[in-house]
N, C-alpha and C positions, 0 to 999 in steps of 0.2 A: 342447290348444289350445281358448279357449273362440268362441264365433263373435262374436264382437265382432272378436278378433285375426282371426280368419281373414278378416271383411269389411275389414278395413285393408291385410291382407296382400294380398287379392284388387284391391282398387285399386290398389295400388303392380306389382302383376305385369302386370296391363293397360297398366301404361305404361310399364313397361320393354318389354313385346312389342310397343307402337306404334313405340318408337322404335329399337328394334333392327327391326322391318319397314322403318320412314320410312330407316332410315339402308342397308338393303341393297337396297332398291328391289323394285318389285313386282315386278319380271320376274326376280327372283334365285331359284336352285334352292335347296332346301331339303334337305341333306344326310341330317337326319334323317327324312325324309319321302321318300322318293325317288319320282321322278312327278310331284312337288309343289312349286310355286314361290311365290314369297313373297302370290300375290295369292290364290291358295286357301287359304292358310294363313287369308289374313285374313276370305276371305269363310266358308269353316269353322266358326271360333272366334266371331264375330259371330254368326255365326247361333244358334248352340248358347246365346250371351248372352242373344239375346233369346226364342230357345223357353224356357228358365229364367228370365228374368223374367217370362212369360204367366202361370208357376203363383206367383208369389213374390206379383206384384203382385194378380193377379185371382184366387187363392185355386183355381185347377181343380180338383177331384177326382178326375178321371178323366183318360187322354192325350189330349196335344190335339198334333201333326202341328205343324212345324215349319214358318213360312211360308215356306222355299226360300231359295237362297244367291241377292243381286243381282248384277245383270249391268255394274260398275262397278268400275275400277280407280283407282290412281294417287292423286292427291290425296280426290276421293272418296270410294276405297273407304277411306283412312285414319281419315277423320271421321265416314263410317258406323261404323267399328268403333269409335272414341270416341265416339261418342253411344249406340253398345248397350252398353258397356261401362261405363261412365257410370250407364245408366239402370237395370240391373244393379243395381251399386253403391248405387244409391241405393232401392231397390226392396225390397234385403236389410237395410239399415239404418233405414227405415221398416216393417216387416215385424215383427210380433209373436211372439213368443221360440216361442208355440206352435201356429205359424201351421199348419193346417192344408188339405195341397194334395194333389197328387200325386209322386208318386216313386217309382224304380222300386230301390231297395235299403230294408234298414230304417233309422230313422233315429228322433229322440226325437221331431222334428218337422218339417215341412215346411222349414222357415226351417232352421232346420239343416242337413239335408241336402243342401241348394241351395248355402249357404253354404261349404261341406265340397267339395262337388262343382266347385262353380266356380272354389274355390281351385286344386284340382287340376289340372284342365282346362286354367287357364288357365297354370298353372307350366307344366307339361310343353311346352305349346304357347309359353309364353317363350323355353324352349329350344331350341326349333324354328326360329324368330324369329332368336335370335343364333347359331344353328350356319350361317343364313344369309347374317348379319353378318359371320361370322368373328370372330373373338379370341375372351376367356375366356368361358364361360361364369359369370351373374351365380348365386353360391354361393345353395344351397336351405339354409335352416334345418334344423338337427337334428331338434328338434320334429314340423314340416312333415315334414319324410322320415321319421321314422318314424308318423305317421299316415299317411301316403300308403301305405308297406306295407303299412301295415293294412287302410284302404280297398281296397289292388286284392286282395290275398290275399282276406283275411276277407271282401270285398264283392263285388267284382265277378264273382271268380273261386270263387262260393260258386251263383251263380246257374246255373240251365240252361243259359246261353249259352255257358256255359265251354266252348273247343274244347281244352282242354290233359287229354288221356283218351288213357289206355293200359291195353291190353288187360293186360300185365304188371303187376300193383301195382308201384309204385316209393313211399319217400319222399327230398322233397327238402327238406335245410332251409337258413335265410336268417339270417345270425347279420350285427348288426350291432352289429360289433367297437369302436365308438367311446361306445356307449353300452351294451354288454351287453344286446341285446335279441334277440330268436330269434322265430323262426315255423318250424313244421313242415308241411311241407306236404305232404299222403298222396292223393296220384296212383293214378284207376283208370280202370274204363270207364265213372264217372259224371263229377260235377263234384267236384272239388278239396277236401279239405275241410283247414284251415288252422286250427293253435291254437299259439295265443301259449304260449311256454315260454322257458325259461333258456338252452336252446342246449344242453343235456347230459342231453337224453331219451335214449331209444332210438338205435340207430345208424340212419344215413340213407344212403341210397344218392349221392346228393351234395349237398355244403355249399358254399354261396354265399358269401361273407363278404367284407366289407370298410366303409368307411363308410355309415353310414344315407344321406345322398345318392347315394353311388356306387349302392347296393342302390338304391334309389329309380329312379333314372335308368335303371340297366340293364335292373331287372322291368317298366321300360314301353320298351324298347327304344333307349332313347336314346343311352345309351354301349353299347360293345361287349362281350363278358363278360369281356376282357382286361383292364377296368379293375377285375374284381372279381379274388378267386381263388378257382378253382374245384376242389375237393378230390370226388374219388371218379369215378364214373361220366359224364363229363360229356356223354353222350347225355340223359341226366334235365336237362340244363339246356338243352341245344338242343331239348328237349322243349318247354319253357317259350317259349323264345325264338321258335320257328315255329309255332306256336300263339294265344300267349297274346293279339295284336292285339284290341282291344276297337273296339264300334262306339258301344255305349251299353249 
């Protein structure tokens, strides 16, 4: 995916989450979020829009602290989220290929990275949006899902932060059967360390598999792991599953 597509894709996600929040109302529970109802969802994802437009637009080098979620629902908090969402959007598509900011994974460039990250962000949180809609959920691209494993494997869960550590080496691998693509992912008492492979390294203590979206969805907790199948030990997957929650 190159970040042109991703800034297209990222506008088009922003508005399916507005209108799947506009159409479940702010006071509706958020199935995949539990705790959480439709108006933190949106003050949430807003905010995270516009701390990520701080570095996109005015170039930060260093972190700069998030101005805080507002204290507005209903119709306003809607059009809050479409004017950071918006401004976003327009932020990254003005934004020079090798914009130089902050960021906290590697990346080739600022503008990249942002662009990459917010697609994500804002998918998963789409999801979140019409789990509290009800009906289907709006289908992730191939493509998208298999970068999105890549970024939470290889990126997120590569960092210090990573809570997914066991005193037991385990590995666990992620075979996404629709498009023959695999991750290994070798579990210790450190962080995770994750390499792209064919799906027929070494034996693994358990194997994920199923669609690139379904894998997508599951490794960030949104479906259940019944929608994948899960082959071997599946302690190593509820390993992942109670752990792997990300903040940033």
């Amino acid at each position: 995916m190159n970040m042109s597509e991703q800034i297209t894709q990222l506008g088009d996600e922003g508005r399916l989450l507005m209108a799947a929040a506009e159409r479940a109302g702010t006071d509706a529970p958020v199935p995949t979020c539990p705790g959480w109802r439709v108006r933190d969802l949106l003050r949430h994802t807003g905010t995270v829009h516009r701390w990520a437009t701080a570095f996109v637009a005015e170039g930060h080098t260093e972190y700069l602290a998030d101005e805080g979620e507002p204290d507005v629902d209903g119709a306003e908090l809607l059009a809050w989220f479409a004017e950071g969402h918006q401004g976003l959007v327009a932020a990254l598509e003005a934004a020079p290929h090798d914009l130089a900011c902050w960021t906290f994974m590697p990346a080739a460039s600022g503008s990249a990275f942002w662009a990459r990250r917010q697609l994500h962000e804002t998918t998963v949180h789409r999801v979140d949006a019409e789990s509290a809609r009800g009906g289907p959920y709006t289908p992730v691209g191939t493509a998208r899902a298999i970068d999105g494993v890549d970024e939470l494997l290889a990126g997120f869960h590569a960092r210090p932060k990573s809570r997914v550590r066991t005193e037991d080496p385990r590995v666990l691998r992620v075979h996404a059967n629709d498009v023959d693509a695999a991750w290994t992912v070798h579990l210790s008492a450190g962080p995770p360390r994750t390499v792209r492979d064919d799906g027929r390294g070494s034996a693994a203590d358990c194997v994920l598999s199923g669609s690139a979206e379904a894998l997508y969805l599951a490794l960030w907790n949104r479906l259940p792991l019944s929608d994948v199948t899960v082959e071997g030990d599946p302690a190593v997957a509820l390993l992942w599953t109670e752990n792997s929650a990300i903040t940033w």
